[in-house]
N, C-alpha and C positions, 0 to 999 in steps of 0.2 A: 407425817411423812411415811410412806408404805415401803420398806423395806425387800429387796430380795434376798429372802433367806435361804441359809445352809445350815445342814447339821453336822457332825463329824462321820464320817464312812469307813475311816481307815481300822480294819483288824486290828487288836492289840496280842502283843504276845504272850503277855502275863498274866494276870489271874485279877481277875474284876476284883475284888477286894483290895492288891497291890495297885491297882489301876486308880483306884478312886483314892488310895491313902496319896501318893505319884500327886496326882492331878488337882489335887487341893492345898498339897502343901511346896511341891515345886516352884511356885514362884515365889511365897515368903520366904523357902528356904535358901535357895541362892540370894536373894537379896541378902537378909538379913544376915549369914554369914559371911559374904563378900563386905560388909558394912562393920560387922565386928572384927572381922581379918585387918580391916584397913585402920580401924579406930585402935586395935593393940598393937600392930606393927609399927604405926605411925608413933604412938605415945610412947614404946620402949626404942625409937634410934633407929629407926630403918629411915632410906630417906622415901618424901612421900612418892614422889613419880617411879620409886622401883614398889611402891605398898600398893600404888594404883593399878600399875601393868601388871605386876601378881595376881591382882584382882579379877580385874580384867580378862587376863587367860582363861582364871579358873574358871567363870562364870561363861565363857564361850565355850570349854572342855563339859562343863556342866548344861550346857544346853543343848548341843551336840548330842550329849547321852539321853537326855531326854525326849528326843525327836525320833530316837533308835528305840527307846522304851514305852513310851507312850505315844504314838504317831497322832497325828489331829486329820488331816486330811491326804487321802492318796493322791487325790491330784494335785496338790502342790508339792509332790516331787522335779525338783528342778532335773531338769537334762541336763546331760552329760558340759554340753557345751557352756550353758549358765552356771555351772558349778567351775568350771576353768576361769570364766571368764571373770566370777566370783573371786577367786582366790589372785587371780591378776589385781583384784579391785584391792585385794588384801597388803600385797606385795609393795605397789605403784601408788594406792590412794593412799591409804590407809596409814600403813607403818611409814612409804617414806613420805610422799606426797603430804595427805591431809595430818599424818602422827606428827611430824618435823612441825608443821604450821601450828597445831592446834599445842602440842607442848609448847613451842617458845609464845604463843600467847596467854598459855597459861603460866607460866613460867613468869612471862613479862608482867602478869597481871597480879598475882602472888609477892613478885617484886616490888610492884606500885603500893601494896596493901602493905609490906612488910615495912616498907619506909616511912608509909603515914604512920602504925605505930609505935616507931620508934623515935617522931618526930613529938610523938604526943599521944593520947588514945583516939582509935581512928571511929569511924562513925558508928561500925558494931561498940565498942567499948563505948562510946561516948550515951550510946542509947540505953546500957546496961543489959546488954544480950548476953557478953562474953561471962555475965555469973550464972544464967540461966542451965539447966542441965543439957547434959551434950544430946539429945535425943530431940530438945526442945530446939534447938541453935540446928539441929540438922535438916527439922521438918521448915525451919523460917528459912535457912538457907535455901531448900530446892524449891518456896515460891517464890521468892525473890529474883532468883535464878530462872526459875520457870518462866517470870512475868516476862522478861526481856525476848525469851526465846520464843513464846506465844507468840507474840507480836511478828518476829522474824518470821515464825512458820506462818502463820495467818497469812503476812504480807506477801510471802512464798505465791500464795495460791491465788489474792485477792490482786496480785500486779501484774501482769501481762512480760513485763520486760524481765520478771526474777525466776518468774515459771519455768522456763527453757532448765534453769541451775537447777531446780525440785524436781523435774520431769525424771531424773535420772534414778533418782530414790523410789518415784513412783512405778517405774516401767517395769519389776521384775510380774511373771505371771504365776509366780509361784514362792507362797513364803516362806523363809526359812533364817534360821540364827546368822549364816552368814551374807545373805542378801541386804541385811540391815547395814551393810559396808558398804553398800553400793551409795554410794553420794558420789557429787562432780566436788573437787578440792573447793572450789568457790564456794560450794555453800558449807565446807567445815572452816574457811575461812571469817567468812561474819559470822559464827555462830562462837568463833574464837573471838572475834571483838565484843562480844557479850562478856566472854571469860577475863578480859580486863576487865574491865565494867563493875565486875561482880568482884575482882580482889583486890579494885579502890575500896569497897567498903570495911579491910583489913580484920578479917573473920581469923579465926584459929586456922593453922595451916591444917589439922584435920578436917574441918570442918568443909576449910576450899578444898580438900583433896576428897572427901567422900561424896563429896556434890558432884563431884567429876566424875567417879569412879560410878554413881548412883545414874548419870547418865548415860555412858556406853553400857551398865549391864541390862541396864532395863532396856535396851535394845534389844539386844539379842534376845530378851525374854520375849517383848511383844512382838516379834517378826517370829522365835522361834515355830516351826509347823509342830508342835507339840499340845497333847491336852491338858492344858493349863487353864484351870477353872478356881475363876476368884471373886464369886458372888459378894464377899465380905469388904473388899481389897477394891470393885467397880467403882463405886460411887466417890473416892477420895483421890486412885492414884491412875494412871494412864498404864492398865494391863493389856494383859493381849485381846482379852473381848471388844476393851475399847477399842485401842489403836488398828484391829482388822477393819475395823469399817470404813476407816481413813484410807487404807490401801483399796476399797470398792471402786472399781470399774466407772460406776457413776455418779456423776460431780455430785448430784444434789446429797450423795453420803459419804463421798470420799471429802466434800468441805467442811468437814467439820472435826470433833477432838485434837485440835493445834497445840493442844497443851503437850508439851512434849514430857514432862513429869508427874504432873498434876492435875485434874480435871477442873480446880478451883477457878479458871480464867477462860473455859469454856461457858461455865455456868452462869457467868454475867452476861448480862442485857448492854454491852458497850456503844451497841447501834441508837439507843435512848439518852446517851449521852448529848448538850449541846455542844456544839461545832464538831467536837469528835467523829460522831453519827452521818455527816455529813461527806468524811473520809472513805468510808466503809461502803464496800460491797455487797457484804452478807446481811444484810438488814434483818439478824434472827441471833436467839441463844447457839454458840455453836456445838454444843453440847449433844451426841446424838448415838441412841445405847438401845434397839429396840429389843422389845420383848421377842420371846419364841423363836429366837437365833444365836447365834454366836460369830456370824460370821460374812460376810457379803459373797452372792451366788460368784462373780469374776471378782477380780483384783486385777491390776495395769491401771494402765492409760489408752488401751487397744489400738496399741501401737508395738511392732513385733521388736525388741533395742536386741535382742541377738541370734548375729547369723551365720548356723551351724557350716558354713560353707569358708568362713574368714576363722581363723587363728583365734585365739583368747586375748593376745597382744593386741590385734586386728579391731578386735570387738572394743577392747578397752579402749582402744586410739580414737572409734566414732563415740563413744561414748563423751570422751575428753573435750572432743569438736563439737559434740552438739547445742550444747550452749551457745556458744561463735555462730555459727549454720544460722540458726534460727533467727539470732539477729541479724546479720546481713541477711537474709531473705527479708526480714521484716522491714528492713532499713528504707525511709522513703527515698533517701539520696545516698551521696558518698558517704563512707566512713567518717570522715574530718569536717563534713558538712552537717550530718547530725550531732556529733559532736561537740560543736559549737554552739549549735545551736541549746544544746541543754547545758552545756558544764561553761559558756564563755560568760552566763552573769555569774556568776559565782565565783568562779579562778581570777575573776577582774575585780570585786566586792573582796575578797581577801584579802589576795596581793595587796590592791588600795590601803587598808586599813594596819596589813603588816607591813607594809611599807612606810604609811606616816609613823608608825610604833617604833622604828628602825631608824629612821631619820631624826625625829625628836630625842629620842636617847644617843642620837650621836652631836647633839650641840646645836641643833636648828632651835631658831624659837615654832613653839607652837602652830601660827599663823603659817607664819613659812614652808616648815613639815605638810605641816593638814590641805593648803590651798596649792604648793606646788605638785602633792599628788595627785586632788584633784584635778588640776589643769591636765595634768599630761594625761590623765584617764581619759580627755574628750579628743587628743588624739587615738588614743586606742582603741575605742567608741567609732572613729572613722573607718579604722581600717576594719574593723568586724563590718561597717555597715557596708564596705566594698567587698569585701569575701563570702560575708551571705545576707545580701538585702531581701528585703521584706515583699517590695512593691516597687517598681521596676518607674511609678510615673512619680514616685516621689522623689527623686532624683532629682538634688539641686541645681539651681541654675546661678551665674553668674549673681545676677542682682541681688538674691536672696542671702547669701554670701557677706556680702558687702552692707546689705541691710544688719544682719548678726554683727557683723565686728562692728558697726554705729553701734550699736546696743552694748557690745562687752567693753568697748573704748568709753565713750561716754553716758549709757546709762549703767548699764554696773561697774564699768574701769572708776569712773572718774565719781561717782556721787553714792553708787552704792559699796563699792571699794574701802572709798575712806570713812564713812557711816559704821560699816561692820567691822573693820578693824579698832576703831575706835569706842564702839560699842561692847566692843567682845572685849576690848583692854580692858575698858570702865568697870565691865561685870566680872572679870577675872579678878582685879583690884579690888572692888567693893565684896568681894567672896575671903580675898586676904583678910580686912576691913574685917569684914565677921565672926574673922578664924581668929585673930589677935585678940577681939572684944568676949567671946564667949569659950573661949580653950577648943573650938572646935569648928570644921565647918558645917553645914547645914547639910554636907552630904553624908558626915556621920559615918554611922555604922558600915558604909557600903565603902568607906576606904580600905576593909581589912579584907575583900573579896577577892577571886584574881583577876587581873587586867582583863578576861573576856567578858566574867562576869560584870563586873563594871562598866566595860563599855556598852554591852548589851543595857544596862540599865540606864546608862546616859542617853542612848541611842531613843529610848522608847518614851522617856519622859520628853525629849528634844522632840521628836515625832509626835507626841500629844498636843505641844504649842503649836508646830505646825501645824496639825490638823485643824486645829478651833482659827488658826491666824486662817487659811488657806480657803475653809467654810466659811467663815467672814466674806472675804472678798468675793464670794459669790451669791452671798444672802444680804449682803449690804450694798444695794446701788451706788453708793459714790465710791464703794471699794470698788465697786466693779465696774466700774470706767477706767480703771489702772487697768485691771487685770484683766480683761478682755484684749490686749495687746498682747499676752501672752497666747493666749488662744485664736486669734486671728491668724496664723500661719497655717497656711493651706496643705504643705507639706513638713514632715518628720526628717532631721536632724540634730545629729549632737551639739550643734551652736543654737538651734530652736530655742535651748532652755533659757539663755540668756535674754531673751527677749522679753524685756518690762522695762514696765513706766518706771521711772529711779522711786515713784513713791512707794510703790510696793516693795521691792526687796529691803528697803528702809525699815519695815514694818519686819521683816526675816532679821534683819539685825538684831532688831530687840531681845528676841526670843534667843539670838545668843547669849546676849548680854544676860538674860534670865539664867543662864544655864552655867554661868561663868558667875553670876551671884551665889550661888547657890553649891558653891566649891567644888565644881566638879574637877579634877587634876586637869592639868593645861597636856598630859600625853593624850588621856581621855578624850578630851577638845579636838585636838590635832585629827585623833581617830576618827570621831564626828564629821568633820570636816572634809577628810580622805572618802568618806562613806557616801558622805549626801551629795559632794561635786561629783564621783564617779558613779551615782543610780541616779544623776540627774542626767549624765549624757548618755549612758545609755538605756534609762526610758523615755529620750526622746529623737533616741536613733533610728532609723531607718534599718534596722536587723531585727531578723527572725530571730528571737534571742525569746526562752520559755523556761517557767517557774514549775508549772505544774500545777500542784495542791500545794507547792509551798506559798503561792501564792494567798494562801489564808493569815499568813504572816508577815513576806516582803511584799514591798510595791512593787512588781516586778516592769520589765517595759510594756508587758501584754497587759497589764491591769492599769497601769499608766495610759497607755494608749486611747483605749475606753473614756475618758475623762477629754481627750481631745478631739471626741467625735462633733461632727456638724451637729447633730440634734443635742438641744440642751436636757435634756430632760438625760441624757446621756454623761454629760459631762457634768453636770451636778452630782455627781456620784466621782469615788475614790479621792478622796480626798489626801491622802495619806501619802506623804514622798516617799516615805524609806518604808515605812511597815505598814498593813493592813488592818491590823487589830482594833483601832479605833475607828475602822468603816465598818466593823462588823457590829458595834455597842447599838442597839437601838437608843440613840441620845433623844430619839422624838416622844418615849414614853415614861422619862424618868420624871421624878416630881419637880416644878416649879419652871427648871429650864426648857423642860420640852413642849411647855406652851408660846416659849419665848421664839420657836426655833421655825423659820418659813419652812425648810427642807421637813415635813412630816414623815419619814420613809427611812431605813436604816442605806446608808448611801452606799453600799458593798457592792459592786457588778462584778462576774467572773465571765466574761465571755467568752467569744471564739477566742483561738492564740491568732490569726489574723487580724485582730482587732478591727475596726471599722472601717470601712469603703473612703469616707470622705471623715476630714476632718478641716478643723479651722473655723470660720465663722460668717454667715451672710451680710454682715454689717460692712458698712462701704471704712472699714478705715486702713484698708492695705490692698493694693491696687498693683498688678503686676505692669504697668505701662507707666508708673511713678518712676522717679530715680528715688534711690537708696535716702540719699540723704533729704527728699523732699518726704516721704514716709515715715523715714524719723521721725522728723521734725513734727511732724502729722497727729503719731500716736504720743509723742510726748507731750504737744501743747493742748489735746483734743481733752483729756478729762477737766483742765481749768476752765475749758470754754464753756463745757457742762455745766461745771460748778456754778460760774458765772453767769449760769443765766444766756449765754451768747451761740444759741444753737443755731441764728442764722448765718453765721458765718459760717457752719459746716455745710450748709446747703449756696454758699457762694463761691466758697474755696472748691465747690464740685464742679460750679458753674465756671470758676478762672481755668479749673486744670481743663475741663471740655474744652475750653476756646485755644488752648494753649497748642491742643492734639490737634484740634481743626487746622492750627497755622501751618502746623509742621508739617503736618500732613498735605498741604494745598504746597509747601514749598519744595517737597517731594516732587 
């Protein structure tokens, strides 16, 4: 990559000999003294948040003089007006705005870490860090710390919707110690959600305060406009040679060194990772240091954020909006319509699950909890699909209506109903059954986890029998004379999903009953339950309703969708109700079973978010000129007639219903 290079221009005042002792030793040396300030005040009794903002100060007081002693470049002399409007960002973001946020998260998060270990030794301790020397526990701390933040900055630049919050850090045209203040509160807000993150793993309170204090100074070092030269210092930690290139004018070198303390997680090849790689934008190391410069010809986004004509207050206020701005200009609809459209599977896939969680711990049994939530999910499911539909001709009609509730009354009210309650009791009991006979159950170690971890792990072994029961009835023709009923519906609804032959959901029972052998807790269960009836009505709802890339993990309704298109070669694919992970396994190359397996093809589709034009299926076994209850009747007797050998009858019963239409019609 060809760099445009700079070299420094600005006069120094002092004497080339001072200049060059300055300019080699100014950035270890505010570090390492703000580090050792912080490490003896902290260890003799100061508390840490007054050892940190002491820190802090000095090392801004100490860059300040350095930009006045040693200048780097004359023209990133900020004007008069970016220097106001700078100190507004100090006043407003900073101290009350982003300070107040970013202390009580750190604060909160130091909290969290201090109680794990007092509760017990927290996971620094428990790994044997906390004997290591303090120098060694400080460089583990800023990558650990670092990794999280990486990630943040990366995704910063690599997502279109976080950009607008990064643009603001980006936009000054000129660098200097206090420009490195300029962030929108938003982005020191997730970067404060890291700062929990990181004092769950209950590190020495020096240790979380010097990581902190090691990230605001080395701010102001790498933005300082100062000649700060650290040949020695490049290759390990994020100085100012690195971090100017990130501030370059143009993308292809302002996207790179994200490490915000470290170079260590620019250096990897992340894009070469599987499914990872997948994620990612930057398909490259983003690591990026040329020779024979120091520094990028511009810096911004060339875009002008201040205007000498508005106030410093003025400037700060568009500042504070520009995030807002840019999304509603971006926005395809209303506000509460896009909305929804991204955050309503998710705020409904919670709620569900904390809801059955809520309910069972107040005296419900299991069943009750798990399947009354799910139910009222497919009302909820409705009203999303009336507030932001997908496709305007899939809009149900009477008949169809009435066809669903045959199915939820009598093929899963009345035979798949009592199947799986009865199945799930069996396999809950026979789970007791193996807790009494062996001192333990067969879920073991994962009862000491917490309830999300657990159910997340219930969820995904449950979702693996799915998966293998689900791919069955489509690689097995006599399953797949049940299950073609399901996909016979022409149009998408939250009652859709109820449509089956009673033999298949019969075969869904089991797979509880496995999961209830296998001692999973009956809240667990419950939760299960709350999860899979509410991401079954609404991935067969009629809403715009989008996952994104999380789609590489949940079944979303867009990745559902897919599976119910007219072309089979279409809906042989996503197999997976609730998670995606096991559409993703190539199970057609593994030893022994993948010769067993028709589908040869790893069955994962991610398509459009509009999912397919037509769905449903060409096969004559659902007829909109039937009545409700002769189409039942239809798709439930049709797979024994199969079975039986009696396929002339499906070619008689086409011949009775024509004569039937012919009568009606002639007595019209």
């Amino acid at each position: 990559m060809q760099a445009h290079v700079s070299t420094p221009s600005t006069p120094t005042s002092v004497s080339e000999p001072l200049h060059l002792l300055v300019a080699h030793t100014g950035w270890p040396a505010v570090l390492g003294c703000s580090m050792l300030f912080m490490y003896a005040t902290i260890t003799d009794g100061m508390p840490s948040w007054l050892a940190t903002s002491l820190a802090i100060a000095g090392a801004l007081i100490a860059c300040i003089g350095l930009e006045r002693l040693i200048p780097y470049r004359d023209d990133w002399r900020a004007s008069q007006a970016a220097q106001q409007t700078d100190l507004v960002h100090i006043v407003l973001t900073e101290l009350t705005g982003q300070g107040l946020v970013r202390m009580s998260m750190i604060v909160l998060g130091f909290g969290f870490g201090a109680r794990i270990n007092a509760a017990g030794p927290g996971v620094w301790s428990a790994l044997g860090l906390s004997g290591l020397p303090m120098v060694v526990q400080l460089l583990l701390g800023l990558a650990v710390f670092d990794l999280g933040l990486y990630w943040l900055h990366r995704m910063m630049h690599e997502r279109a919707a976080l950009w607008p919050i990064h643009t603001l850090h980006h936009s000054p045209e000129a660098l200097n110690a206090v420009s490195a203040i300029r962030n929108h509160p938003l982005n020191s807000f997730l970067s404060g959600c890291f700062s929990v993150l990181f004092g769950l793993l209950g590190m020495p309170m020096v240790i979380f305060a010097m990581v902190h204090g090691w990230l605001a100074i080395k701010g102001f070092l790498q933005h300082a406009n100062a000649d700060l030269r650290t040949p020695l210092f490049d290759p390990f930690f994020q100085t100012p040679r690195v971090h100017r290139w990130h501030h370059s004018e143009r993308p292809a070198e302002a996207d790179n060194n994200f490490g915000i303390l470290l170079t260590l997680w620019d250096r990897i090849a992340w894009h070469r990772i599987p499914l990872l790689g997948k994620f990612l934008r930057f398909h490259r190391v983003t690591f990026f240091l040329p020779e024979g410069s120091d520094s990028p010809l511009k810096i911004g986004v060339g875009e002008t954020f201040i205007n000498p004509m508005k106030s410093p207050l003025a400037n700060w206020g568009a500042h504070f909006a520009y995030p807002f701005r840019v999304w509603r200009e971006q926005l395809p609809g209303p506000l509460w319509k896009v909305a929804l459209t991204w955050l309503g599977w998710p705020v409904v896939m919670t709620s569900s699950v904390a809801a059955a969680w809520v309910l069972y711990n107040h005296g419900l049994p299991f069943a009750v909890a798990g399947l009354s939530v799910a139910f009222t999910s497919y009302g909820v499911a409705g009203v999303i699909q009336h507030l932001n539909p997908l496709r305007e001709e899939w809009k149900g009609r009477g008949k169809d209506l009435v066809l669903d509730a045959l199915h939820i009354t009598l093929s899963m009210g009345t035979v798949n109903g009592l199947t799986s309650l009865a199945l799930s009791a069996l396999g809950a009991w026979l789970g007791a059954q193996v807790h009494m006979e062996i001192g333990g159950r067969l879920w073991g170690p994962m009862g000491g986890l917490p309830i999300a971890a657990q159910f997340l792990a219930a969820l995904f072994v449950l979702d693996f029998l799915f998966y293998w029961q689900h791919r069955a009835m489509h690689e097995i023709p006599a399953l797949w004379t049940t299950h073609r009923i399901h996909h016979a519906a022409r149009t998408l609804s939250p009652t859709r999903a109820f449509r089956h032959h009673p033999v298949s959901p019969m075969l869904t029972a089991v797979m509880w009953a496995i999961i209830g052998l296998i001692g999973v807790p009956l809240e667990i269960l419950a939760m299960c339950q709350a999860f899979h009836g509410a991401n079954g009505a609404l991935s067969h709802c009629n809403a715009d309703l989008r996952l994104g890339r999380l789609e590489y993990i949940f079944a979303s309704p867009t990745f559902h969708r897919w599976h119910h298109s007219r072309s089979l070669e279409d809906a042989d694919l996503n197999f997976g109700p609730n998670v995606s992970v096991f559409d993703l396994v190539p199970w057609h190359k593994t030893p022994v079973i993948g010769k067993l397996l028709p589908i040869q093809h790893t069955t994962f589709r991610r398509g459009s978010d509009a999912g397919p034009a037509l769905v449903g299926l060409d096969e004559h076994i659902e007829d909109p000129d039937w009545s409700p209850f002769y189409s039942w009747w239809f798709q439930v007797s049709n797979p024994f007639r199969i079975w039986l050998g009696m396929d002339a009858l499906l070619e008689r019963n086409d011949v009775l219903l024509a004569a039937d239409q012919d009568i009606e019609q002639a007595a019209k």
